[in-house]
N, C-alpha and C positions, 0 to 999 in steps of 0.2 A: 571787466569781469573779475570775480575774487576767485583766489587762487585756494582758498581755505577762509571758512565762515566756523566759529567756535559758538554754540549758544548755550550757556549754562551747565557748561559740563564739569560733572561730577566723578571721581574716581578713587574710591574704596578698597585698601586691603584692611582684612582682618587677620591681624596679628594673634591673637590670643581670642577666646570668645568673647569678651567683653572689651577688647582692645581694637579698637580700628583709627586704622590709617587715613587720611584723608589727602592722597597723594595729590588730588585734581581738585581743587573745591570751588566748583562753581564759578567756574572760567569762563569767558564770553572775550573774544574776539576775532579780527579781521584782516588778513593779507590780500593786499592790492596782485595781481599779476604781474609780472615785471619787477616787484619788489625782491631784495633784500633783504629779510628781515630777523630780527638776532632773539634770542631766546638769553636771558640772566638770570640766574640763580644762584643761591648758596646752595651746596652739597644737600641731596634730601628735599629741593625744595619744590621738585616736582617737574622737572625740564622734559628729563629722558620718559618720564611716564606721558606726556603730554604730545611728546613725539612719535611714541608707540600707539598709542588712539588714532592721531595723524595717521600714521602708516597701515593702520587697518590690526596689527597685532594684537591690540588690545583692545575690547569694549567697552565702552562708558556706563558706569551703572545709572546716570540721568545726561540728558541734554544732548542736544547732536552737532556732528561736526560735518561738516560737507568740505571735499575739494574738486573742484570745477564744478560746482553744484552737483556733487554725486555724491551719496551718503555713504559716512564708511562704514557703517555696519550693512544696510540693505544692497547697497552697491559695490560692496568689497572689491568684485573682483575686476567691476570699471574702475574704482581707485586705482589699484594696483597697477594700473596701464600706464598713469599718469606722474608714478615715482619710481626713484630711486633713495635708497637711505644710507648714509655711512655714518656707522656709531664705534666708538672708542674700543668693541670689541673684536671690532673688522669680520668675527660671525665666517671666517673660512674652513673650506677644510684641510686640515693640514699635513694632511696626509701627502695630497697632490701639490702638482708645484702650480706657480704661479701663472705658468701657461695656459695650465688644466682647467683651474679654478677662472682664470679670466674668461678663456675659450666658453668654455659652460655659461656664465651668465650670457657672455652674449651668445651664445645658440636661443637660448631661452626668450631673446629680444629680437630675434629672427638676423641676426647681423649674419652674411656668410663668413665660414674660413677667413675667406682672402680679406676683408672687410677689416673682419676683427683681428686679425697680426697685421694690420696696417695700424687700425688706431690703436694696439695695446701698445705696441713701441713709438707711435707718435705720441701718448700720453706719459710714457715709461720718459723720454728723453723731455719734456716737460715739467717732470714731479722728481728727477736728479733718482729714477727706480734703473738700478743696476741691469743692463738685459744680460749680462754674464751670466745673472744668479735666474732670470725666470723660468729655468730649467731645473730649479732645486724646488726641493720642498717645502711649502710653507714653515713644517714642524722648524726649519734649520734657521729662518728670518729671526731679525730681531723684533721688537714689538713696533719701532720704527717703519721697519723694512713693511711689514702685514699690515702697516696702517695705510700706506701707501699705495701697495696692493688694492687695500678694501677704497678707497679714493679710484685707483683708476679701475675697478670695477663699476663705481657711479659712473664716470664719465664717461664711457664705451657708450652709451646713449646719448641723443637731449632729449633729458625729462624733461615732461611739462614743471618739475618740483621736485627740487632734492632738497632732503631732507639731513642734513647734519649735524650729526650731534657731537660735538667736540671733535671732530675732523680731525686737526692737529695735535691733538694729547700723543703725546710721546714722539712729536717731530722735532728737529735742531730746528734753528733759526732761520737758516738757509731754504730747507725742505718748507716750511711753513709759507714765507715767501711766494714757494713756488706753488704752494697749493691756493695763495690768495692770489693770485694770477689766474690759476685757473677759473677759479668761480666767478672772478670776475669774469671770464671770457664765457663759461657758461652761461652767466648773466645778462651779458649784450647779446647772444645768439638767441635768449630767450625763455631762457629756464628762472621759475620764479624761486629761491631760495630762503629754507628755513634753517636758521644757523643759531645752533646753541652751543655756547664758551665760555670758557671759564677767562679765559684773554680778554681785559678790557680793551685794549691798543686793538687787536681784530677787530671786537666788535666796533672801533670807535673809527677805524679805516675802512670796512667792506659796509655797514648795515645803515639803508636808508631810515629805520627806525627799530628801535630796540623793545621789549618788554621783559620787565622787571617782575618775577616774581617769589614769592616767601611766603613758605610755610602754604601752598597750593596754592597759592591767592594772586592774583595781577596787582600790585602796589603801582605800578607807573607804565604808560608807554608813550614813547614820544622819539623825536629826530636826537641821536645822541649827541650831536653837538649844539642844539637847542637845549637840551636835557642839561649839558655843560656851559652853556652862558646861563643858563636859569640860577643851578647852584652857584656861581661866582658871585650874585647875589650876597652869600651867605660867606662864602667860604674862597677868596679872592685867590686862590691859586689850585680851585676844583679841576679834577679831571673826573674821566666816565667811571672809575674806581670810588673817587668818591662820591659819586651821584646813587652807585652800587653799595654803597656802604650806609650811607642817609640812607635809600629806603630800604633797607634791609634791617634795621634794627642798630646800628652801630653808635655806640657810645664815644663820642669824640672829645667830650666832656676831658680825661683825661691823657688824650694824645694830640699832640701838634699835627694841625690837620698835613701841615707842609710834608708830614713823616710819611699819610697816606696817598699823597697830590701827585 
C-alpha cells in the first residue's frame, strides 16, 4: 500500500498582488509503506511547504495528496490519526515543562499516565534528553534541548508516518546519532517515514530513496547511493552533496569538485 500518493500538486502564495510564489509546483509523487524516504532542497525550495500539505496544515490550491489513501483535505481528520510531525520549530508551549507538554500530547493519543512517564523517560534516556530538567519549563531549554522534546513528542506513539522535517537542526553530533537510532527503530516496528535535511550524510545513511527538489519542482528521485554511483560517472570522487549540487543548479565549472565531494 502507499503510504502517501502526490498527484499534481500545486501550492501558491501571493506575495504582493501581482507577485506569486509557486512554493509546490506541480508535484507528483509516491511513498512505499515501510519506506524511508528523504525530502532535498535548497533553502526556499519548497520542502517544509510540502510537508505542511502532508500533514493536512496546509491546502493545495490544485492536485491531491492522499496518505493511506485518505485524502488530506476531505479526510483531514482520518489523516491526522495516521501522523505525527516534528519540525525545526518544535511548535511547544513554553510556558509548561516538558512533562506537561509531553503528558498532553499523549493524552490526546489516548496513552494513560502510567503509559506515557514510562515511554517519555524510555525515549528521554534514548535521545541523551536530561530527566533532571523535564520539570523545567520549556521557556529555560536550549533550542537543542526543545528539539528533543519536540522528537520524543513524535515517538510517545507508532505512527503509521512521521513526518520530519529537519529533526536534527540544532543537535551536537552525538544527540543526532541518537535520533537516527531512533527512527531507525521506529522504522523496523513500522512507521513509514518522511525526512527532509539539510544533512547529506543523514540523508545518505537512514533514506531508502531521496527526492530532489528546486525552485517547487521534483529534478530527481532515486536510491541515494545509486543516485551516487550514477554521478561518479561524471565526477569520480561524487558524494550525495554533489548529486545535490548538480541538480540543483550548481556551477562547478569554477570549483574543484574534490572541494565539494
Amino acid at each position: 500500500m502507499l503510504a502517501i500518493k502526490a498527484l499534481n500538486v500545486t501550492k501558491v502564495f501571493r506575495r504582493e498582488k501581482n507577485d506569486l510564489i509557486y512554493a509546490v509546483n506541480n508535484v507528483s509523487f509516491e511513498v512505499e509503506e515501510g519506506e524511508i524516504f528523504g525530502i532535498l532542497g535548497p533553502n526556499g525550495s519548497g520542502k517544509s511547504t510540502l510537508i505542511r500539505l502532508i500533514s493536512t496544515l496546509l491546502i493545495p490550491d490544485s492536485g491531491t495528496i492522499e496518505v493511506f489513501g485518505k485524502d488530506v483535505v476531505k479526510e483531514a481528520h482520518e489523516v491526522r490519526k495516521y501522523i505525527h510531525r516534528v519540525s525545526a520549530e518544535a511548535g511547544l508551549f513554553k510556558k509548561l515543562s516538558a512533562y506537561e507538554n509531553l503528558l498532553f500530547s499523549a493524552g490526546i493519543y489516548g496513552l494513560s499516565k502510567k503509559e506515557a512517564y514510562e515511554k517519555i523517560n524510555e525515549i528521554a534516556s534514548l535521545i541523551g534528553l536530561d530527566k533532571k530538567r523535564l520539570n523545567d519549563p520549556i521557556e529555560q531549554f536550549s533550542r537543542g534541548m526543545q528539539q528533543k522534546v519536540s522528537i520524543a513528542r513524535a515517538f510517545l506513539t507508532q505512527p503509521k508516518l512521521l513526518l520530519l522535517d529537519e529533526p536534527t537542526t540544532g543537535l551536537d553530533p552525538r544527540a543526532k546519532l541518537e535520533v537516527h537510532a531512533l527512527i531507525r527503530k521506529a522504522n523496523k516496528q513500522g512507521s513509514t517515514i518522511l525526512l527532509s535535511t539539510h544533512d547529506m550524510n543523514e540523508a545518505y545513511e537512514l533514506c531508502d530513496r531521496v527526492m530532489i527538489i528546486f525552485n517547487g519542482r521534483i529534478v530527481v528521485i532515486g536510491d541515494p547511493k545509486e543516485l551516487v554511483r550514477n554521478m561518479r560517472e561524471k565526477y569520480q570522487d561524487a558524494t550525495l552533496e554533489t548529486v545535490f549540487l548538480e541538480y540543483t543548479g550548481y556551477d562547478f565549472s569554477e570549483v574543484d569538485v574534490e572541494e565539494v565531494g
